[in-house]
C-alpha positions in Angstrom: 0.0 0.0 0.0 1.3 3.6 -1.0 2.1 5.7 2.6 -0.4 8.6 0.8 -2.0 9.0 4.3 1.4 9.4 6.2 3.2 11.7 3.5 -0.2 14.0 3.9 0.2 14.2 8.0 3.5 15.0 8.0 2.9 17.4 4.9 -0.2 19.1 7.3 2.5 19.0 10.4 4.4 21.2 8.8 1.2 23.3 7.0 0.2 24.3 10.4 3.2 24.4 12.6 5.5 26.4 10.9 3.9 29.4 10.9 3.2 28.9 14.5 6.3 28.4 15.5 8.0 31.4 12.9 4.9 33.7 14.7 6.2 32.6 18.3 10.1 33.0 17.3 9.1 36.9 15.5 7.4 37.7 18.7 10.8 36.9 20.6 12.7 38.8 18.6 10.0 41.9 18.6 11.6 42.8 21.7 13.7 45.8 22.1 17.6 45.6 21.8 19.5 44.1 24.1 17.6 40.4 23.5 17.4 38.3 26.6 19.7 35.1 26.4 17.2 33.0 25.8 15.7 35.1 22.4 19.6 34.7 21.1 19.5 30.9 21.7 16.3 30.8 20.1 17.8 32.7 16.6 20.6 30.5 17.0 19.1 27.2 17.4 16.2 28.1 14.6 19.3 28.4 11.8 20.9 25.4 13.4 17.7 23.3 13.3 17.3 23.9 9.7 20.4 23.5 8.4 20.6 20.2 10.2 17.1 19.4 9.2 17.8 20.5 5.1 20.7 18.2 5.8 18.7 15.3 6.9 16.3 15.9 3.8 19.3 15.5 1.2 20.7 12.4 2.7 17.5 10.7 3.3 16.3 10.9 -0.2 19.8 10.3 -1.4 19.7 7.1 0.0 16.5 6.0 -1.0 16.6 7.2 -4.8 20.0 5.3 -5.4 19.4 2.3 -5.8 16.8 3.0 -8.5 19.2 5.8 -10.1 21.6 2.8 -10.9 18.9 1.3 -13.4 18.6 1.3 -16.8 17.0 4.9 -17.9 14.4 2.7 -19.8 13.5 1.4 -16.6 13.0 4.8 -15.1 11.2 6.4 -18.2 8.1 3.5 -17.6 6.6 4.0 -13.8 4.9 2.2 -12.4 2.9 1.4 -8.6 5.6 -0.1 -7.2 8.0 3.3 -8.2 5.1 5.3 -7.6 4.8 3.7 -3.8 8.7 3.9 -3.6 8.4 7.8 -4.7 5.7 8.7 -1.8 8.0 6.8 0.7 11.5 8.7 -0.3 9.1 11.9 0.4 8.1 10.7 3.4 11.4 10.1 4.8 12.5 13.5 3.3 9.7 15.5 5.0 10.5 13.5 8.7 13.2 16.0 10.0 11.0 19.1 9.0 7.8 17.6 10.2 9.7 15.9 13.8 11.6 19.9 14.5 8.6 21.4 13.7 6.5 19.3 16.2 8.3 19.8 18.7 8.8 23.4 18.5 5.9 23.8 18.7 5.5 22.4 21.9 8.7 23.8 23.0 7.7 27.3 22.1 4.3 27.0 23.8 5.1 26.6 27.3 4.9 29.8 28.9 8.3 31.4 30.1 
């Protein structure tokens, strides 16, 4: 069975949280000059998360999508369900460190203080 339903969660995880958490993280950084500590860990970790994240993405999909880069071209020029299903599950793994740091920054960023 093609993952349809799980690439659409983690595809509405990130629909929804990211602008939550990028709202939460603005609001942080709203404040006036000097920024607390904790508001210059926050901009720090937010480029760190992504970069690591982006990262994660590449080499994910890398791995997945070799072994049918290897084939024939003719193979690859005739899909089928099974590349279709393969496809949807090397997106699925690809989305998973967006849609896992975006969860739980949005928990993180919701507790108060």
């Amino acid at each position: 069975m093609v993952p349809w339903y799980t690439f659409w969660t983690r595809s509405m995880d990130i629909a929804t949280g990211a602008p939550e958490v990028i709202t939460r993280r603005l609001t942080m950084m709203n404040a006036p000059w000097p920024w607390p500590m904790a508001t210059v860990l926050e901009s720090q970790r937010m480029v760190w998360e992504k970069t690591l994240a982006a990262s994660q993405a590449w080499w994910s999909t890398w791995f997945a999508m070799w072994p049918h880069l290897m084939q024939s071209p003719q193979t690859l020029m005739r899909p089928t369900l099974h590349h279709t299903g393969h496809l949807v599950r090397t997106a699925n793994q690809a989305l998973l460190p967006y849609s896992r740091t975006v969860k739980s920054n949005v928990k993180r960023l919701r507790k108060p203080g």
